[in-house]
N, C-alpha and C positions, 0 to 999 in steps of 0.2 A: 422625353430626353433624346440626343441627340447620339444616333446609331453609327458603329466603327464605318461603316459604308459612307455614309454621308460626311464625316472625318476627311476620310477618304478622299473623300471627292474632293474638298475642300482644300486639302493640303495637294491635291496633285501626286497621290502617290494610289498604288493598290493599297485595295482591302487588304490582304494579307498582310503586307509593309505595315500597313498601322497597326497590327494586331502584333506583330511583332514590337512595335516600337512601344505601342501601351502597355505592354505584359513585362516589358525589359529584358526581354532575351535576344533584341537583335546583334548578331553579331559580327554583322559587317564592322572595321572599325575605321575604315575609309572617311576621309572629311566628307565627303558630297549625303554617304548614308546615313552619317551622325548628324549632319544639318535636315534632311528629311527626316529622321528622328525626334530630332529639338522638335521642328514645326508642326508634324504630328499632335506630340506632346501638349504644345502653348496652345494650339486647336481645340483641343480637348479639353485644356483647364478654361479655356473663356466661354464653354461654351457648358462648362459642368458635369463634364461626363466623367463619370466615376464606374471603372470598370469592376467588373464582382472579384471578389476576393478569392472564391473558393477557385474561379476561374482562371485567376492570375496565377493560384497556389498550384494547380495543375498541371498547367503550363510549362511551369518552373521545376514539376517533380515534388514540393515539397509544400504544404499547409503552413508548416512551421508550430503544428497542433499535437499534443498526446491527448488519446482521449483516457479518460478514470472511469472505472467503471466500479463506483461502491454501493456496497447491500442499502443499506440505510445512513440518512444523515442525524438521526437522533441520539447517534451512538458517540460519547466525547473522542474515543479514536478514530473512529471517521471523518468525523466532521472537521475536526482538527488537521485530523492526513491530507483533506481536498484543501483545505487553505494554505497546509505547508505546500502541497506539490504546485500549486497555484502561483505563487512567492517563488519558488525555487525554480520553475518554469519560469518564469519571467527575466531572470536573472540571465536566461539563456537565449530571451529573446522569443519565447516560444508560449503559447495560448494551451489552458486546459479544456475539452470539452468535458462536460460533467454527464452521467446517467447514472441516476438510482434503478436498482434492479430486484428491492426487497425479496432476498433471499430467494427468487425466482427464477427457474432455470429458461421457464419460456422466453420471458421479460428479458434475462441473461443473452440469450441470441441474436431479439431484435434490438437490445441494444448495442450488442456488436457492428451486428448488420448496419444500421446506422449510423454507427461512428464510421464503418469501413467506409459508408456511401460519401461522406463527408471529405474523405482521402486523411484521414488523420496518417501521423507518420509511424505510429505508436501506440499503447495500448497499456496501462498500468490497472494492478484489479488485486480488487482484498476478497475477489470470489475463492472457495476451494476448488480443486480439479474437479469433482465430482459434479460442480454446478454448471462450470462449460459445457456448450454446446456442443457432443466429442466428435461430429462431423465437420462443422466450421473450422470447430479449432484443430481437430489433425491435418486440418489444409492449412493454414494457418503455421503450424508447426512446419510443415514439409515444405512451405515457401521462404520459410526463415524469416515470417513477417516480428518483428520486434514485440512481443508480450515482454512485463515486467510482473510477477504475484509478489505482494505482500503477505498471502498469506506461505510462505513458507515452499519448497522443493514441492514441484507440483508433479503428477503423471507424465505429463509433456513437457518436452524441451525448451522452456521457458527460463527465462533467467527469475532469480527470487533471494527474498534475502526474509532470512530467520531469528530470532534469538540464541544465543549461543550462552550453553547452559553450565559447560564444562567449569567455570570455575566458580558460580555462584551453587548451585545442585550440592554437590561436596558441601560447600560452606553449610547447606541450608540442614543437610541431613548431620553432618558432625553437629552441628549446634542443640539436632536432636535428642541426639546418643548422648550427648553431657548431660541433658535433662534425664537420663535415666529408661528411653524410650528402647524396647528390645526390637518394637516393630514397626514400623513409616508404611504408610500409606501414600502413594503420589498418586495426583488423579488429570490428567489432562484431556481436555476436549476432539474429538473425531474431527476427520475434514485435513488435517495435517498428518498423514500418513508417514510419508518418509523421517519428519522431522520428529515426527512423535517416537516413531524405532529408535532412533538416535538419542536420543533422550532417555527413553525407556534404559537404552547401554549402558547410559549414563551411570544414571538410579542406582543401577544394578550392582555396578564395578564399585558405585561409592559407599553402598553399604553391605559390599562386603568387606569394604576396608576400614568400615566403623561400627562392625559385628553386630549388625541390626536386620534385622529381618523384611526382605523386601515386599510392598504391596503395590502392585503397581496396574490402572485402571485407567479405561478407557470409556468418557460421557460420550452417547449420542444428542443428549436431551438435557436441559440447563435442571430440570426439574430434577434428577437423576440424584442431584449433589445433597437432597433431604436425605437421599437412604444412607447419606455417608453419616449423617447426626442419629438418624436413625439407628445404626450398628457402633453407635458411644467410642467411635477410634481415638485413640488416645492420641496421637500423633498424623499430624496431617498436612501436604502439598497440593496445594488446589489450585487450577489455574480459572483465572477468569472472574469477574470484577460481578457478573449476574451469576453465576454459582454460588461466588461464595457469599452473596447477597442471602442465597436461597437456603446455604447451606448455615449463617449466621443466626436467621429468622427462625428454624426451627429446630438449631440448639437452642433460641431464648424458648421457643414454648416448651420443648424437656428440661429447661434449667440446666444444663448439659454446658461443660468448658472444656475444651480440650486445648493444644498446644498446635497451633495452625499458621502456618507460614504460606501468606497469600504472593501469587503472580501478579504485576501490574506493569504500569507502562506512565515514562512521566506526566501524560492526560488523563489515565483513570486514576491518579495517584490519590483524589482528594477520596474517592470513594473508601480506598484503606483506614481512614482514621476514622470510620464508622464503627470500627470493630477492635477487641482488645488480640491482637496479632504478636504471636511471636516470633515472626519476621516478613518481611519481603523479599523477593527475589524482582527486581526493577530491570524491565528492559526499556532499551532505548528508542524510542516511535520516533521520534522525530529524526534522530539522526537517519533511521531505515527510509525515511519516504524521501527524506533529498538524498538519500544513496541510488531510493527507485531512481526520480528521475534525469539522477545524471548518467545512472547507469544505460535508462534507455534511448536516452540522446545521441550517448557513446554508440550502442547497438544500431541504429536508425543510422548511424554515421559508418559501420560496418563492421563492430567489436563483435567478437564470436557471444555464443550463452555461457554465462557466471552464475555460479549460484555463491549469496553474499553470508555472511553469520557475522550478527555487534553484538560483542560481552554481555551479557546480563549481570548483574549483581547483586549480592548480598547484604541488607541491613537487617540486624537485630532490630528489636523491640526498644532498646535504648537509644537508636540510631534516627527511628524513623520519622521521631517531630522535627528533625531537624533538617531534614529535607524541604526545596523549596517546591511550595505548590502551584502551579501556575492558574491564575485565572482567566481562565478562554473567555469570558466577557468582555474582557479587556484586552488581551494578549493570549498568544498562544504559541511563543515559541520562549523555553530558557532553557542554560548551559546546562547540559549529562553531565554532573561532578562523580 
């Protein structure tokens, strides 16, 4: 293929002039520099030369790339998040690089390191804090390079956006207390620190206000959620779509039913009608991943760090066929009613 030097020569200008005019950052805007410009350019196209992307992207300061960087694609909120943020990238003119990093903190780093090497402009991730790399990323931090978590208020100064429990929680736990329940049980998964305090508040404040006695639990382990069927709780908030897989399984082998009100998200939604639930608390996944990514296009463009929170909600038991299920086979985005 035909070298900027050889262009060059061809057009009668320096090397450097043509590298300028191929990248599009010359900024002479004199007629004689835009006419060695043009001819540059028509040189180039007759002759096939196609300069590199990532080179032109550099040049220019900007990829036009966020990189994602999620645990696993077998997960329906994952896999779902990378095609929304895909879609909604696009929309802005701007390319996703993908890295799977199963749950791995090593994997975690040189995937970073990787996208960084790339010049991505940005960085969106459903890792927990704990799983970053806390040397990269406190640089990272202290340069105010653009991170965006999904998963929730992280250690670092990152922007993130969470579910917001404040007015489905209350609903979930009054609906309790009508059933006659003196004591709730809520259980949600490690890795969400800050957001889980907050929550935890929550819990607390609402059942004192519906004279119910608080229990409130902290999983490191999906396995963790048998001991909850195990200890026959009469009353129970479980977050997480493989919990209460786990925790479902081995109330059937005790013959065991208690009154349980599952966490989900419009994509894991299909997996709740596996089980006979007396309620939902439904947050919003999709709306959060195109919040990520416009929130970090905003950032990458010079917005300070936001941390975000979308409504969560509350459906009964009576409420929840009627929700629409979406099928990711086919489609994977519908309206949060």
């Amino acid at each position: 293929m035909i070298t900027v030097k050889e262009i060059a020569r061809l057009a009668g200008v320096s090397a450097k002039t043509a590298e300028r005019a191929l990248s599009g950052v010359t900024k002479d805007k004199r007629r004689d520099a835009k006419e060695r410009a043009e001819r540059v350019r028509k040189i180039a196209e007759a002759h096939g030369y196609r300069p590199s992307e990532l080179a032109l992207a550099l040049r220019r300061g900007s990829t036009r790339t966020i990189g994602f960087i999620a645990d696993i694609l077998t997960d329906q909120f994952l896999s779902a998040a990378v095609e929304t943020a895909i879609d909604e990238a696009a929309k802005q003119d701007y390319k996703v690089a993908l890295q799977v990093v199963r749950f791995d903190k090593n994997q975690t780093q040189e995937s970073m390191k990787n996208l960084l090497a790339t010049g991505v402009d940005g960085i969106i991730t459903s890792c927990c804090s704990d799983q970053l790399p806390s040397l990269l990323t406190h640089t990272l931090e202290t340069q105010k390079y653009p991170i965006f978590t999904l998963c929730g208020q992280s250690n670092y100064d990152f922007s993130s956006i969470a579910a917001d429990y404040t007015q489905a929680l209350p609903q979930a736990v009054e609906s309790l207390s009508k059933k006659g329940h003196k004591k709730i049980t809520f259980c949600l998964f490690c890795g969400k620190d800050i957001d889980n305090i907050r929550n935890e508040n929550i819990f607390l404040e609402c059942c004192k206000l519906y004279g119910v006695e608080p229990d409130f639990r902290i999983h490191d382990n999906f396995r963790q959620a048998a001991s909850l069927a195990d200890q026959k709780l009469p009353a129970l908030i479980l977050y997480g779509k493989y919990s209460m897989r786990i925790y479902q399984d081995r109330c059937k082998e005790l013959n065991f039913h208690a009154d349980v009100i599952g966490i989900y998200n419009e994509w894991t939604l299909a997996a709740a009608m596996n089980f006979s639930l007396h309620g939902i608390i439904l947050e919003q996944a999709e709306a959060a991943v195109r919040m990520a990514v416009k929130k970090t296009l905003k950032q990458i463009n010079g917005d300070e760090v936001e941390h975000y929170h979308l409504l969560a909600r509350f459906w009964t038991k009576e409420k929840i066929q009627s929700l629409q299920i979406p099928d990711l086979t086919n489609q994977r985005l519908f309206d949060f009613h």
